[in-house]
DSSP file (Angstrom, degrees, kcal/mol; ACC not computed):
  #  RESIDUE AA STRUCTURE BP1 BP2  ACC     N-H-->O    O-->H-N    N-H-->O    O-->H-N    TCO  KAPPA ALPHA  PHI   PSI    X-CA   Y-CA   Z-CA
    1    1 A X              0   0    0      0, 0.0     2,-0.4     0, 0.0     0, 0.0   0.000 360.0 360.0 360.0 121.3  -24.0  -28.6   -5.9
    2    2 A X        -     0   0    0      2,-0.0     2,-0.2     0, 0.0     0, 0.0  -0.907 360.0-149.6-119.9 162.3  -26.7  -28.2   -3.2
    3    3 A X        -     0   0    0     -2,-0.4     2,-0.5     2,-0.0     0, 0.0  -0.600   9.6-130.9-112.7 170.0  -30.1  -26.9   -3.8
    4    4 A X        -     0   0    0     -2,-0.2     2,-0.4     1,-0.0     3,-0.0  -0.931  21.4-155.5-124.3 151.4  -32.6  -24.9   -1.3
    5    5 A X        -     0   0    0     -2,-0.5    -1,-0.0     2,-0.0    -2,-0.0  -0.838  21.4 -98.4-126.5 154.1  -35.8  -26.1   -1.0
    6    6 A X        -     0   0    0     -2,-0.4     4,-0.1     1,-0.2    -1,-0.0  -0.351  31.2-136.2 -55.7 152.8  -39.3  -24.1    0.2
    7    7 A X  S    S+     0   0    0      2,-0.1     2,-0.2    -3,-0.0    -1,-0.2   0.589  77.1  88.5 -68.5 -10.2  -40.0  -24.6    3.7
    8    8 A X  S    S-     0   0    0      1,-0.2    -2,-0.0     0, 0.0     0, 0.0  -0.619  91.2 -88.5-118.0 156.3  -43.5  -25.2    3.4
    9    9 A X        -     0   0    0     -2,-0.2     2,-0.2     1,-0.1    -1,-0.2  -0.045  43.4-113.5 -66.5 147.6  -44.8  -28.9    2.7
   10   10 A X        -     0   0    0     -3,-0.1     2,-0.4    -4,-0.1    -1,-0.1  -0.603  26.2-130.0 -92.3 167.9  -45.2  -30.3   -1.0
   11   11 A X        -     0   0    0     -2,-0.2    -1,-0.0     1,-0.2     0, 0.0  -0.904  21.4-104.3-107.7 111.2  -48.3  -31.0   -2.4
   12   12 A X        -     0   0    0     -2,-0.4    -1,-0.2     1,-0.1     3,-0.1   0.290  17.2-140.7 -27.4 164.0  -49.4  -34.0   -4.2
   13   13 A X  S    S+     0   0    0      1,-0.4     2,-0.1     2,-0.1    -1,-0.1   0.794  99.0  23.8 -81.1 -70.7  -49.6  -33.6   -8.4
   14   14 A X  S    S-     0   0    0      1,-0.1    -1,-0.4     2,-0.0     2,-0.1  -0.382  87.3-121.7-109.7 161.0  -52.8  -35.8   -7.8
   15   15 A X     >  -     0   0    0     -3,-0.1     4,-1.4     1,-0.1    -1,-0.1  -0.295  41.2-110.0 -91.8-164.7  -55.3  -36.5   -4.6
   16   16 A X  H  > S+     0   0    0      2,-0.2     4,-3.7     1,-0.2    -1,-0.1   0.865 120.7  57.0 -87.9 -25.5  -55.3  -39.8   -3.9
   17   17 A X  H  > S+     0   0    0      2,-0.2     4,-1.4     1,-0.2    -1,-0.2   0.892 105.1  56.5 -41.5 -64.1  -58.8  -40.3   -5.1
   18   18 A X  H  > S+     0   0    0      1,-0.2     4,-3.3     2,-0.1    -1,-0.2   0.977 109.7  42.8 -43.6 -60.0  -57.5  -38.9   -8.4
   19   19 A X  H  X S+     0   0    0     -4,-1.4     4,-2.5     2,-0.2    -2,-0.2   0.945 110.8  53.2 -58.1 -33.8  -54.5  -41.8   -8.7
   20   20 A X  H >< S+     0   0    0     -4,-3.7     3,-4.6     1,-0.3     4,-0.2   0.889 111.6  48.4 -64.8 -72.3  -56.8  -45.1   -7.6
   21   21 A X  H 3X S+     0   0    0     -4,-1.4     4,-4.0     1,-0.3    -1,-0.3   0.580 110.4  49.3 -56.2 -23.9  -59.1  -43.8  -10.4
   22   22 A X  H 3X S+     0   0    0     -4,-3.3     4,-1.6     2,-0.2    -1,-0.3   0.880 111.6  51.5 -32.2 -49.8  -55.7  -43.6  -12.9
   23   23 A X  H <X S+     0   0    0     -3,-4.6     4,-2.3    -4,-2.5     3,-0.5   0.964 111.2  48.8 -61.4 -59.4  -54.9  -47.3  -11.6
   24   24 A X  H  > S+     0   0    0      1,-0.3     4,-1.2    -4,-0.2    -2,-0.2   0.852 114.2  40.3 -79.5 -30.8  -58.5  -48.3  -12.6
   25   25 A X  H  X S+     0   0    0     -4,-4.0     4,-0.6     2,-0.2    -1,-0.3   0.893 115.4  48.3 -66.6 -20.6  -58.6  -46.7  -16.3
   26   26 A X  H >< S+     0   0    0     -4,-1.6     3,-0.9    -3,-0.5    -2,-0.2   0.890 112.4  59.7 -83.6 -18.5  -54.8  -47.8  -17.3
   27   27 A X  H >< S+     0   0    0     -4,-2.3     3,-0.8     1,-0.2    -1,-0.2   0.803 105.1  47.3 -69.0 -28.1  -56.6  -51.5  -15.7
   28   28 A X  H 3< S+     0   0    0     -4,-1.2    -1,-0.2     1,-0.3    -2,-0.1   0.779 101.5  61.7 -89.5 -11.1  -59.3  -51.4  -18.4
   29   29 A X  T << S+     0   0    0     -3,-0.9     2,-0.6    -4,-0.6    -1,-0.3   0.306  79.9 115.9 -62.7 -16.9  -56.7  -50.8  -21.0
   30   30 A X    <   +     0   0    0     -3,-0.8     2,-0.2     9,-0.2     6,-0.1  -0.426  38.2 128.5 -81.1 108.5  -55.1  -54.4  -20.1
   31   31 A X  S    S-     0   0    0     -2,-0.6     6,-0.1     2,-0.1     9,-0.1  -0.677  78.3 -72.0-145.0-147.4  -55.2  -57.1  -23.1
   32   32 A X  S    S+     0   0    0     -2,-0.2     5,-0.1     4,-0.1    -2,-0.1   0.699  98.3 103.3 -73.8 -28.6  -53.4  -59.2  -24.9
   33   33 A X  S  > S-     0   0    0      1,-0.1     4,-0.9     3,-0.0    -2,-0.1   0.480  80.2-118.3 -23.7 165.6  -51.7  -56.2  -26.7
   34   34 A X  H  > S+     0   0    0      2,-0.1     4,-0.5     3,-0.1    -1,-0.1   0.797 126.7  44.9 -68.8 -44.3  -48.0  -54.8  -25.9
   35   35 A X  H  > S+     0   0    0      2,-0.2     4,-0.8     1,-0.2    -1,-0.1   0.690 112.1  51.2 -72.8 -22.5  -49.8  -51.7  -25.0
   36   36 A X  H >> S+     0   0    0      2,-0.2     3,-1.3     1,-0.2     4,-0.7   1.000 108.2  53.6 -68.2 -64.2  -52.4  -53.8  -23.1
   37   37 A X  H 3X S+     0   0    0     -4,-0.9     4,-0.8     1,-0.3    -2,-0.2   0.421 111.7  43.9 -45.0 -32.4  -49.5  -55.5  -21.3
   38   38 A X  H 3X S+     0   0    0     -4,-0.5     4,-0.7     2,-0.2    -1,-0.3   0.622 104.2  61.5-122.8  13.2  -48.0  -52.3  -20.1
   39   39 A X  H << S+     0   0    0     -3,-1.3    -2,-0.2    -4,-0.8     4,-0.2   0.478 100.6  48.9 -32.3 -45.3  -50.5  -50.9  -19.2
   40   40 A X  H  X S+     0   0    0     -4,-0.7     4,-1.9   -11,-0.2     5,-0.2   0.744 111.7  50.5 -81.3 -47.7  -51.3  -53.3  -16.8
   41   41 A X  H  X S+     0   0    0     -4,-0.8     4,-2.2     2,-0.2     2,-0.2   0.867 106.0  55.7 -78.9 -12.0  -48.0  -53.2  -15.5
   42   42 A X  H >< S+     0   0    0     -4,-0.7     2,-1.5     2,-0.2     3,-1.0   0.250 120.8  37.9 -61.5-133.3  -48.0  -48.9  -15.2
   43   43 A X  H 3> S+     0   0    0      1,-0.3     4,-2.6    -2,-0.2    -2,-0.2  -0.175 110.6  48.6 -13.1 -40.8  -51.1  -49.5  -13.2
   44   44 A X  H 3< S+     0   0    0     -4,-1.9    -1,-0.3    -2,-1.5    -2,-0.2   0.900 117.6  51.4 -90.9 -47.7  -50.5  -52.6  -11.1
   45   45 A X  T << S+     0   0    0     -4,-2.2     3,-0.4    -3,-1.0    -1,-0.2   0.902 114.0  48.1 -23.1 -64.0  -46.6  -50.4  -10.2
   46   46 A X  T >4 S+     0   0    0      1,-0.3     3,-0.6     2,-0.2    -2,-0.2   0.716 106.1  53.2 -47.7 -39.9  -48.9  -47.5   -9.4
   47   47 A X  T 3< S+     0   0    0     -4,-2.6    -1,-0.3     1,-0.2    -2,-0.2   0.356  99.5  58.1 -66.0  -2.2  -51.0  -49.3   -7.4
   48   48 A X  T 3  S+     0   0    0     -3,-0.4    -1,-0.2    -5,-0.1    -2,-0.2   0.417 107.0  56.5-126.7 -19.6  -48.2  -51.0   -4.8
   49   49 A X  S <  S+     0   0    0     -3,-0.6     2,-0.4    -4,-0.1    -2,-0.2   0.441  87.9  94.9-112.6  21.3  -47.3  -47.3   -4.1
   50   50 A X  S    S-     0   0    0      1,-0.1     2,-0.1   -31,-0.0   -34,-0.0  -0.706  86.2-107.7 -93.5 153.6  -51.1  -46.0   -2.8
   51   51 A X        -     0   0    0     -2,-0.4    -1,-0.1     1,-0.1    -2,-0.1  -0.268  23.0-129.0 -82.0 162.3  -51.6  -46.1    0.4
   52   52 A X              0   0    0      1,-0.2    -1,-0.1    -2,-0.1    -2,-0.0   0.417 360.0 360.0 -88.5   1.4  -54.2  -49.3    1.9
   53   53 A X              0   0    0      0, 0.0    -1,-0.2     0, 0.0    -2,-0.0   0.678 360.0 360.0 -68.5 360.0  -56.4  -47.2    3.9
């Protein structure tokens, strides 16, 4: 099966501005918790794919 795709460039979901601040709320979420604990690892994942500028 192949698929056709639009010519014209895709568009982010989120700007990048948008994602850091994502990184930094799921970061304030981080505790001893299960939920704390993956939390910290969504974010600290997310973070490794933003760009460094």
């Amino acid at each position: 099966m192949t698929g056709t795709y639009p010519d014209q460039t895709r568009q982010p979901l989120v700007t990048l501005d948008e994602a850091r601040h994502a990184v930094e709320l799921l970061l304030w979420f981080e505790d001893d918790t299960p939920e704390g604990h993956a939390a910290s690892e969504l974010a600290r994942t997310l973070a490794t794919r933003l760009p460094t500028d």
